[in-house]
PDB file with SEQRES, HELIX, SHEET and CRYST1 records, atoms N, CA, C and O in Angstrom:
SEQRES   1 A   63  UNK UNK UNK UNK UNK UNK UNK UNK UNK UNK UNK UNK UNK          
SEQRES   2 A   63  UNK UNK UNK UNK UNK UNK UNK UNK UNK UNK UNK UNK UNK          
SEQRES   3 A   63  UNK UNK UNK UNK UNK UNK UNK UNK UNK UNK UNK UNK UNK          
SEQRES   4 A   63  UNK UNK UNK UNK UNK UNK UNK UNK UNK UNK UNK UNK UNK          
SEQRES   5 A   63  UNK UNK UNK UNK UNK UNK UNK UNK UNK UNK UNK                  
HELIX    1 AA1 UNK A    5  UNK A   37  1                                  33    
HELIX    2 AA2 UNK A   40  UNK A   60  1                                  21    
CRYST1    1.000    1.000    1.000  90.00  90.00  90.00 P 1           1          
ATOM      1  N   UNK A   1      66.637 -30.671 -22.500  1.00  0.00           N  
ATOM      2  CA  UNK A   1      67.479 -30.193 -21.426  1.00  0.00           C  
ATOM      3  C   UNK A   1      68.720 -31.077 -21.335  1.00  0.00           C  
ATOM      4  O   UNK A   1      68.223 -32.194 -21.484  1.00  0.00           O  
ATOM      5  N   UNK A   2      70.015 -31.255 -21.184  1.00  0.00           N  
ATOM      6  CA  UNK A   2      71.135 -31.399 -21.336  1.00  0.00           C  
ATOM      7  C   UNK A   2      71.654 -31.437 -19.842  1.00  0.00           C  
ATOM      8  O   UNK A   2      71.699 -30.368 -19.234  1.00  0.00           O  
ATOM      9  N   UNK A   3      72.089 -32.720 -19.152  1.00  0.00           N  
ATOM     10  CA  UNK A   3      72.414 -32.673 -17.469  1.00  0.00           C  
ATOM     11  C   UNK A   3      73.765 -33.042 -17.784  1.00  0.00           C  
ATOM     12  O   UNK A   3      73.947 -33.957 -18.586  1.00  0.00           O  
ATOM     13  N   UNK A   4      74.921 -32.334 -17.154  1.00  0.00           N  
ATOM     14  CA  UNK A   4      75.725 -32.865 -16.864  1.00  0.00           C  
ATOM     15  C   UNK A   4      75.640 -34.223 -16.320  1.00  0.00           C  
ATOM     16  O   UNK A   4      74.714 -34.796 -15.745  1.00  0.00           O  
ATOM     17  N   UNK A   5      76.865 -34.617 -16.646  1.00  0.00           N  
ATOM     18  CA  UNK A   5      76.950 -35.819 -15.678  1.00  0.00           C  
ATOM     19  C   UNK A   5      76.781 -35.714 -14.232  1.00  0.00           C  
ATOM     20  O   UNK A   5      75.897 -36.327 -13.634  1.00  0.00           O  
ATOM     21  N   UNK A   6      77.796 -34.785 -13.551  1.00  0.00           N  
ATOM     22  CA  UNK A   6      77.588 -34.880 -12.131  1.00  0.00           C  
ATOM     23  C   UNK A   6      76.151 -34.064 -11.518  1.00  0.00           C  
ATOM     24  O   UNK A   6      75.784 -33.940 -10.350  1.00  0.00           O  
ATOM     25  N   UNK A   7      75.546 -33.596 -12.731  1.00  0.00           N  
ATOM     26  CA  UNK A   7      73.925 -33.494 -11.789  1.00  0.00           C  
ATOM     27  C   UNK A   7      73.468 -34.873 -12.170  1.00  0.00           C  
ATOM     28  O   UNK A   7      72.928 -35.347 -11.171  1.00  0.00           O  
ATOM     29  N   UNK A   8      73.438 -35.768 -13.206  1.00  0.00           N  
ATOM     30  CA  UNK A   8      72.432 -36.681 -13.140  1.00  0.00           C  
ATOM     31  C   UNK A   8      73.115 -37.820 -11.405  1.00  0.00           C  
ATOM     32  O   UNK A   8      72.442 -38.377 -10.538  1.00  0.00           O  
ATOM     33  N   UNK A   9      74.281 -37.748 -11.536  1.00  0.00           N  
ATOM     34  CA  UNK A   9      74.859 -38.746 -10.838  1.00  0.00           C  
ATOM     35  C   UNK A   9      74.519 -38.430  -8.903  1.00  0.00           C  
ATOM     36  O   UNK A   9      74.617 -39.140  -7.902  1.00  0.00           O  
ATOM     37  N   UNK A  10      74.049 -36.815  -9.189  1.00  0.00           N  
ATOM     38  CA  UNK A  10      74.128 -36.335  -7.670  1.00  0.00           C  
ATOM     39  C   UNK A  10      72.447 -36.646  -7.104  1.00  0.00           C  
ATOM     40  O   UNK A  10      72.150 -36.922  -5.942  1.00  0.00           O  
ATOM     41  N   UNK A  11      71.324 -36.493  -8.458  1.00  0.00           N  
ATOM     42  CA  UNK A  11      70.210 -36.932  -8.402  1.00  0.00           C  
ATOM     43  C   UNK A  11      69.836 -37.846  -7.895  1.00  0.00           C  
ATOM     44  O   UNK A  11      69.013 -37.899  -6.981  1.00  0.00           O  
ATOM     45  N   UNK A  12      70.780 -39.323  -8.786  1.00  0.00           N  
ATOM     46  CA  UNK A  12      70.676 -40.754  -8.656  1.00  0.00           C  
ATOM     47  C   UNK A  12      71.021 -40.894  -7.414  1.00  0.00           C  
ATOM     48  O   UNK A  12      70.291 -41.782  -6.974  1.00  0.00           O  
ATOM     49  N   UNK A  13      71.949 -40.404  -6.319  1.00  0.00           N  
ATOM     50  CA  UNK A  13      72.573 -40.430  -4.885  1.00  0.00           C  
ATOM     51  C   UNK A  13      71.401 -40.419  -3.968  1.00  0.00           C  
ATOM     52  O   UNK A  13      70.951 -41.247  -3.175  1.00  0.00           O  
ATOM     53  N   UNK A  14      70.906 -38.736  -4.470  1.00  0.00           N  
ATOM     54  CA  UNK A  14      69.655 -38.086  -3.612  1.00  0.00           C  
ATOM     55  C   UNK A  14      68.165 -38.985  -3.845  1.00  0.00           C  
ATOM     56  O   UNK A  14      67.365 -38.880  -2.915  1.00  0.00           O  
ATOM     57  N   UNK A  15      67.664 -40.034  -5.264  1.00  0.00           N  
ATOM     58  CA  UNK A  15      66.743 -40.856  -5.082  1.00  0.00           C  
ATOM     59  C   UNK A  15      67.567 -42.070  -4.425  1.00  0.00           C  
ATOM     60  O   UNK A  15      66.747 -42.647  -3.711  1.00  0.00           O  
ATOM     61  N   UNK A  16      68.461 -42.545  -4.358  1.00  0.00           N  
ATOM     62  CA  UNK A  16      68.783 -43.426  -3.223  1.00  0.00           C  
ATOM     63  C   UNK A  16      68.676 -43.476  -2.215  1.00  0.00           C  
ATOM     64  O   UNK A  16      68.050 -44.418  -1.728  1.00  0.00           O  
ATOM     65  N   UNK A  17      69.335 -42.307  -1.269  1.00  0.00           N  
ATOM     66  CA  UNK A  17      69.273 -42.139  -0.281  1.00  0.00           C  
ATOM     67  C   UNK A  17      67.609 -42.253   0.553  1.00  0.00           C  
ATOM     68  O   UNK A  17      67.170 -42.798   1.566  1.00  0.00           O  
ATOM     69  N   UNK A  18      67.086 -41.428  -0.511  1.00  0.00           N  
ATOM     70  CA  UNK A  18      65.442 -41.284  -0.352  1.00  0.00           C  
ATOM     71  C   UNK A  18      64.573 -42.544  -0.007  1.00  0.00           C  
ATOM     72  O   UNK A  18      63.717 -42.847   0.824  1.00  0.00           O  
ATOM     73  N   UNK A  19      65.285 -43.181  -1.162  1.00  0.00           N  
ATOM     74  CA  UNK A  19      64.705 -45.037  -1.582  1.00  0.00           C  
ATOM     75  C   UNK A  19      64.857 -45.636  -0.226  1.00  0.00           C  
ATOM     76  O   UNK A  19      63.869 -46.193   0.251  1.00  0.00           O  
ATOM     77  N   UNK A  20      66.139 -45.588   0.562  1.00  0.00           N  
ATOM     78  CA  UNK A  20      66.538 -46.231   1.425  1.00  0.00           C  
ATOM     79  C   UNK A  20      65.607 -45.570   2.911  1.00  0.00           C  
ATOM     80  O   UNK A  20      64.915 -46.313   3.607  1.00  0.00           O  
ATOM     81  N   UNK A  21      65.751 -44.250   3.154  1.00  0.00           N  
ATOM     82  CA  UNK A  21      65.471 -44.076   4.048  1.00  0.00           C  
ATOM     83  C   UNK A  21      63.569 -44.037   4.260  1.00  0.00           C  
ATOM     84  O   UNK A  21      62.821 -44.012   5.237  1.00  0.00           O  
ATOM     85  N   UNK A  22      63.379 -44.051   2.773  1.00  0.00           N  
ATOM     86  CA  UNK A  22      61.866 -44.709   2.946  1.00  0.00           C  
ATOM     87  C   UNK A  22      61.291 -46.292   3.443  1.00  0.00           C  
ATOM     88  O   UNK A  22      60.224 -46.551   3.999  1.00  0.00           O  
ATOM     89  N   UNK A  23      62.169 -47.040   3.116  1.00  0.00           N  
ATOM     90  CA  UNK A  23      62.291 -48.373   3.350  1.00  0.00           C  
ATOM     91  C   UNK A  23      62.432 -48.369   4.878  1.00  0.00           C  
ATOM     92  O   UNK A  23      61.434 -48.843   5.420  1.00  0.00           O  
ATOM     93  N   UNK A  24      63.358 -47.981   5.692  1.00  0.00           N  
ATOM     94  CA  UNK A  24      63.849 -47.994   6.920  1.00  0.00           C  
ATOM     95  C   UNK A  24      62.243 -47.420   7.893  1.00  0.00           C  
ATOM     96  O   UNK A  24      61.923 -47.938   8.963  1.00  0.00           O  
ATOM     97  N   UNK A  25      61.308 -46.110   7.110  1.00  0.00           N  
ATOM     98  CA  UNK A  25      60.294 -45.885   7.898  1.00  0.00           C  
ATOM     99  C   UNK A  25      59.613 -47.070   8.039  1.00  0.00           C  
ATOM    100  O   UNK A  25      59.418 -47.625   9.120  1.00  0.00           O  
ATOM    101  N   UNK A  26      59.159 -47.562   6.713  1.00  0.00           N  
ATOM    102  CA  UNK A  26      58.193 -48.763   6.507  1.00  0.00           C  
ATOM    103  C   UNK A  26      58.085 -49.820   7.425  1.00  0.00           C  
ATOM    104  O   UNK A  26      57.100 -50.396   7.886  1.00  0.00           O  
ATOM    105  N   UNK A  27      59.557 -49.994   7.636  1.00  0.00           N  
ATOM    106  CA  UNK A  27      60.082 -51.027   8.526  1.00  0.00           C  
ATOM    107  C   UNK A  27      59.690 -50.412   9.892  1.00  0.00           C  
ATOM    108  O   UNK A  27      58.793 -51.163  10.273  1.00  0.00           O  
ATOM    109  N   UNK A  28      59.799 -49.823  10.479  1.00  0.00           N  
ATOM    110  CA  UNK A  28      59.646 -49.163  11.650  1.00  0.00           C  
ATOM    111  C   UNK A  28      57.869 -49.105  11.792  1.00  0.00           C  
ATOM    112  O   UNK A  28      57.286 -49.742  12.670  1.00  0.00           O  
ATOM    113  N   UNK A  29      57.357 -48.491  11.076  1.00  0.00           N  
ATOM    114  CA  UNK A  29      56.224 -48.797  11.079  1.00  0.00           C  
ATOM    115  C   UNK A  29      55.202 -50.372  10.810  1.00  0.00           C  
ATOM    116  O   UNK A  29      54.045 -50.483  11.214  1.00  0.00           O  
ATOM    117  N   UNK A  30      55.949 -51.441  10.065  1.00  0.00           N  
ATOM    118  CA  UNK A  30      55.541 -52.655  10.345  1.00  0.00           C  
ATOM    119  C   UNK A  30      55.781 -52.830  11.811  1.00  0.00           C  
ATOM    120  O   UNK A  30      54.768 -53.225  12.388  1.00  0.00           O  
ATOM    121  N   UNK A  31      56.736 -52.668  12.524  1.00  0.00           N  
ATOM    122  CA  UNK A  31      57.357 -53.490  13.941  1.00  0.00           C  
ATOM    123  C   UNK A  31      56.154 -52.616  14.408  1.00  0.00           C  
ATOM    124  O   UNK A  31      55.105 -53.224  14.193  1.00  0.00           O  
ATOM    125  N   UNK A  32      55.951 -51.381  14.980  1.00  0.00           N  
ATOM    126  CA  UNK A  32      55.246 -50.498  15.651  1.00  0.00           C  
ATOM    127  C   UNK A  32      53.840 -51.155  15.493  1.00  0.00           C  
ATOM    128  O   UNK A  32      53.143 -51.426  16.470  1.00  0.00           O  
ATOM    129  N   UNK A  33      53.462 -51.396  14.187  1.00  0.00           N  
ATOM    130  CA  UNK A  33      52.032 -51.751  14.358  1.00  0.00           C  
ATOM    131  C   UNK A  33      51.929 -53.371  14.672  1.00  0.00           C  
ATOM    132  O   UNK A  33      50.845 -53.881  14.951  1.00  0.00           O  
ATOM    133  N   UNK A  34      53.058 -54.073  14.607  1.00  0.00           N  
ATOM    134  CA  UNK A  34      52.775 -55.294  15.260  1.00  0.00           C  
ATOM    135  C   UNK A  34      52.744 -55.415  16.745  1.00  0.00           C  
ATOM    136  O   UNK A  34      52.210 -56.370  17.309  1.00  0.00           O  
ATOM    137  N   UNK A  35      53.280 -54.509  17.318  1.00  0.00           N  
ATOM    138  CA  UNK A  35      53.900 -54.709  18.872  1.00  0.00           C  
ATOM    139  C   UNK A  35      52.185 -53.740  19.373  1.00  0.00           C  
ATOM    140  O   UNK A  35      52.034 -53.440  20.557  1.00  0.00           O  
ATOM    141  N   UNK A  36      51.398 -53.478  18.629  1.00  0.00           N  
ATOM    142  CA  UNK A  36      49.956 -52.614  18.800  1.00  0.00           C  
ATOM    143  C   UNK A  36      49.101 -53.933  18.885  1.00  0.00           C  
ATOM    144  O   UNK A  36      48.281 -54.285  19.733  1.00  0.00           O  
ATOM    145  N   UNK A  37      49.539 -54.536  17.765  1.00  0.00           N  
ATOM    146  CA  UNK A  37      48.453 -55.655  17.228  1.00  0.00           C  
ATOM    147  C   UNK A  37      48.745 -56.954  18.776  1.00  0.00           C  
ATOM    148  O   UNK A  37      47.775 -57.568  19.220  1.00  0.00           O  
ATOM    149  N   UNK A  38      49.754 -57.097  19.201  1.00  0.00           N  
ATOM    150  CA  UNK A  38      49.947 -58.399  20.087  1.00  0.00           C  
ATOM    151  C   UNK A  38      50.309 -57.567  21.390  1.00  0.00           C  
ATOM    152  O   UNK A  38      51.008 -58.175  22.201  1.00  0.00           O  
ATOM    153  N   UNK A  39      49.950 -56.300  21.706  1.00  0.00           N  
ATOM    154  CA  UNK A  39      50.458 -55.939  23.089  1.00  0.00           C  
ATOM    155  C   UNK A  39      48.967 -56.407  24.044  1.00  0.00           C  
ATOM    156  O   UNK A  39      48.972 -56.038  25.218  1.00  0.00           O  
ATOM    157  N   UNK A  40      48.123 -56.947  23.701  1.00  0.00           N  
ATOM    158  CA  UNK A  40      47.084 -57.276  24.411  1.00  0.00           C  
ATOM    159  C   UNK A  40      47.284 -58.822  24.460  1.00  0.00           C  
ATOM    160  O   UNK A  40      47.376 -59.327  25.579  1.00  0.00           O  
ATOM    161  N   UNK A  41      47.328 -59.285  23.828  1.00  0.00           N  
ATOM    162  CA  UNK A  41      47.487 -60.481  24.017  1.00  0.00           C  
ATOM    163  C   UNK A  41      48.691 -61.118  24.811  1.00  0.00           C  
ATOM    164  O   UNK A  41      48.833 -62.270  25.222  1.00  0.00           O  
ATOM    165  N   UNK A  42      49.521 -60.003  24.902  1.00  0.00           N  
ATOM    166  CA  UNK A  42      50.968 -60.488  25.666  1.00  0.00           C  
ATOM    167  C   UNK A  42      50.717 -60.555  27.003  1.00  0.00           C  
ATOM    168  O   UNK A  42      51.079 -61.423  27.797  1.00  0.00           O  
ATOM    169  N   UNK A  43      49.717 -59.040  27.295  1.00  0.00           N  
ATOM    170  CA  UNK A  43      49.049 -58.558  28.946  1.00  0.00           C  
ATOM    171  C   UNK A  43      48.767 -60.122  29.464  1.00  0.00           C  
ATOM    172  O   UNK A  43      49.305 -60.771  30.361  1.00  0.00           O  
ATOM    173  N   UNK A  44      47.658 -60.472  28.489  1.00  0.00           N  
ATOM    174  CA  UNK A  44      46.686 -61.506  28.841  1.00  0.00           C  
ATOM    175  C   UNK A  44      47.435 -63.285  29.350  1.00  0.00           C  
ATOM    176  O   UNK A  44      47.016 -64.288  29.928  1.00  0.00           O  
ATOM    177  N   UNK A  45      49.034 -62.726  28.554  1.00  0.00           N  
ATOM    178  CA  UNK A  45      49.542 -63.920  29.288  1.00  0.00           C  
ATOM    179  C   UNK A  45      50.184 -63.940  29.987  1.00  0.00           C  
ATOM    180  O   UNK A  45      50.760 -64.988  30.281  1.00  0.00           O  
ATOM    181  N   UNK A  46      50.436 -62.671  30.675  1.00  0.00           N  
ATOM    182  CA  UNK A  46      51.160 -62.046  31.266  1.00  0.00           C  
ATOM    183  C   UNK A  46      50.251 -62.718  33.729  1.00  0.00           C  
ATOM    184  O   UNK A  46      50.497 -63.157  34.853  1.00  0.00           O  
ATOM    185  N   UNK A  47      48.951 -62.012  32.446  1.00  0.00           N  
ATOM    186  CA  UNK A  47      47.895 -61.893  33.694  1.00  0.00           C  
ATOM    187  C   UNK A  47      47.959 -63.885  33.848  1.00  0.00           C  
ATOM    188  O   UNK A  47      48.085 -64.415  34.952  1.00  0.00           O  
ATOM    189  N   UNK A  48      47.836 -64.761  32.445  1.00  0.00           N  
ATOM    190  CA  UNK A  48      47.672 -66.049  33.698  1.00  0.00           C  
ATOM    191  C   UNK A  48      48.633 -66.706  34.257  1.00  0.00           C  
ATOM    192  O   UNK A  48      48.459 -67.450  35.222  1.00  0.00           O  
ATOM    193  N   UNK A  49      50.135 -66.417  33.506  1.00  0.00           N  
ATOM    194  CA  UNK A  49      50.463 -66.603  34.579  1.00  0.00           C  
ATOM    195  C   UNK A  49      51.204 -66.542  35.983  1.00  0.00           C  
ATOM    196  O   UNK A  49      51.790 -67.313  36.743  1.00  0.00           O  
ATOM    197  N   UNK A  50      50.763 -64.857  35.889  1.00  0.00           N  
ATOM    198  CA  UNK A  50      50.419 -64.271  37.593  1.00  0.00           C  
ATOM    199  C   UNK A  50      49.407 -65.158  38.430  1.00  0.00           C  
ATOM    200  O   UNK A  50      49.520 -65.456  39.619  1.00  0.00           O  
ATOM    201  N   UNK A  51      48.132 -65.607  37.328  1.00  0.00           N  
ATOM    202  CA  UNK A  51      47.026 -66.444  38.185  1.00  0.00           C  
ATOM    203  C   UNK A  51      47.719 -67.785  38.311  1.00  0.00           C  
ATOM    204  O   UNK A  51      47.564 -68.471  39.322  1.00  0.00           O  
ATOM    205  N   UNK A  52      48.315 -68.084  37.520  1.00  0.00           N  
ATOM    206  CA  UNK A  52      48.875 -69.579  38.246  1.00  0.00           C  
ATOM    207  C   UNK A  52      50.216 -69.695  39.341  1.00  0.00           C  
ATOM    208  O   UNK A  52      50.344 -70.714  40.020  1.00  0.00           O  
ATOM    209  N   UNK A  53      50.649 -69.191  39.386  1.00  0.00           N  
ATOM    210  CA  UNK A  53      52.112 -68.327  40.299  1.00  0.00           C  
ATOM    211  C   UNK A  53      50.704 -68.873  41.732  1.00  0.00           C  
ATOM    212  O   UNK A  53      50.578 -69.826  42.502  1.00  0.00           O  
ATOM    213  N   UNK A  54      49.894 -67.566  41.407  1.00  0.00           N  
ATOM    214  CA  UNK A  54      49.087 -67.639  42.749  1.00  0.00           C  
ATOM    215  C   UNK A  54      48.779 -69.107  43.397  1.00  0.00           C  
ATOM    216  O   UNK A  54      49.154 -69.593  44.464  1.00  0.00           O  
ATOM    217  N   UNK A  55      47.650 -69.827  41.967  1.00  0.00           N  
ATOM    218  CA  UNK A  55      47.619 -71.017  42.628  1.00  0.00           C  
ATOM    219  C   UNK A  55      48.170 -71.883  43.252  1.00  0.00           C  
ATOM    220  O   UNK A  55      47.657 -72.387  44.251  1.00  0.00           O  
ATOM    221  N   UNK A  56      49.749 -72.348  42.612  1.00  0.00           N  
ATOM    222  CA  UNK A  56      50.242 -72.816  42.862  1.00  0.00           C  
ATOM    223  C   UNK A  56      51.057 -72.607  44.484  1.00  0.00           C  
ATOM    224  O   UNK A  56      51.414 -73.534  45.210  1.00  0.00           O  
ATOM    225  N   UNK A  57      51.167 -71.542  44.690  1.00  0.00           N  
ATOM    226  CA  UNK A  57      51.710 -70.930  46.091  1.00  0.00           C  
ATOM    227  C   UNK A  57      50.745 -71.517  46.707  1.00  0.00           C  
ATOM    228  O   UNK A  57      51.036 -72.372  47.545  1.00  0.00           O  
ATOM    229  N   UNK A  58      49.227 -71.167  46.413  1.00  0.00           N  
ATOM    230  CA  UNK A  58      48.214 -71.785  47.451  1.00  0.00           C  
ATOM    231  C   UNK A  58      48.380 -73.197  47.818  1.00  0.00           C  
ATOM    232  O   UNK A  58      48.333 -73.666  48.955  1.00  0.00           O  
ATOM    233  N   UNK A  59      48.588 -73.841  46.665  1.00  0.00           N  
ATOM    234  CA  UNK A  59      48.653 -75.397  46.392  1.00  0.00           C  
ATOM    235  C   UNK A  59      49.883 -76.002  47.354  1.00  0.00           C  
ATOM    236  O   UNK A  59      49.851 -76.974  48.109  1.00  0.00           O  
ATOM    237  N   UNK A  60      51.060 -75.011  47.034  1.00  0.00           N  
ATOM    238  CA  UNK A  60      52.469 -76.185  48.438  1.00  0.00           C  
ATOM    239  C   UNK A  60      51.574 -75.456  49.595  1.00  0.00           C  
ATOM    240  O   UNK A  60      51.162 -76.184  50.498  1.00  0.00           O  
ATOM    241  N   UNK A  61      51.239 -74.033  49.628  1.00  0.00           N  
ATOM    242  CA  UNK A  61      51.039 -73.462  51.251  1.00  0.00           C  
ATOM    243  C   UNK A  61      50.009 -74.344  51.892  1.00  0.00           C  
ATOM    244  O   UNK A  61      49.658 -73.956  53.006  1.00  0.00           O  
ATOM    245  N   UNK A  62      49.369 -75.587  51.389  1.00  0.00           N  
ATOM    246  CA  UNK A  62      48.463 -76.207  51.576  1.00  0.00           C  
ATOM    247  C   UNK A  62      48.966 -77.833  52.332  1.00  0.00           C  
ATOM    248  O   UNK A  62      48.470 -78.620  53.139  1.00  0.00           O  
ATOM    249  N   UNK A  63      50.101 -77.749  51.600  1.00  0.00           N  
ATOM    250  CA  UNK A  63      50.806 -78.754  52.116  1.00  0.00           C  
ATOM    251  C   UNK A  63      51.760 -79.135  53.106  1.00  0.00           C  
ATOM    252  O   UNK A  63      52.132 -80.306  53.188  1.00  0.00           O  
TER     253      UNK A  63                                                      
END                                                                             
C-alpha cells in the first residue's frame, strides 16, 4: 500500500494527539485515586484537631 505523505503525516498528528490525551487521563486518574486513598486519613486529622480546639478551650475556660 503506498501513503502519501500527507496521510502518513496526518496519522502521526492523530497518534499524538491520542498519545497525549491518554497521558493527561492517567494523570487524572493517579490524583483521583490518591485523594480516595488519603481522604480518610485527612477526616481523621481533621476530627483531632477539632478534639484538641475543644480541650484546650476547656483548659483557659478553667482558668
Amino acid at each position: 500500500m503506498i501513503y502519501r505523505m500527507s496521510d502518513q503525516t496526518k496519522s502521526q498528528i492523530m497518534l499524538a494527539a491520542i498519545f497525549i490525551i491518554c497521558v493527561h487521563v492517567i494523570g487524572l486518574m493517579k490524583i483521583f485515586a490518591w485523594e480516595m486513598l488519603h481522604k480518610n486519613s485527612i477526616k481523621r486529622e481533621i476530627k483531632r484537631l477539632e478534639l484538641r480546639i475543644v480541650e484546650l478551650s476547656e483548659a483557659v475556660g478553667k482558668k
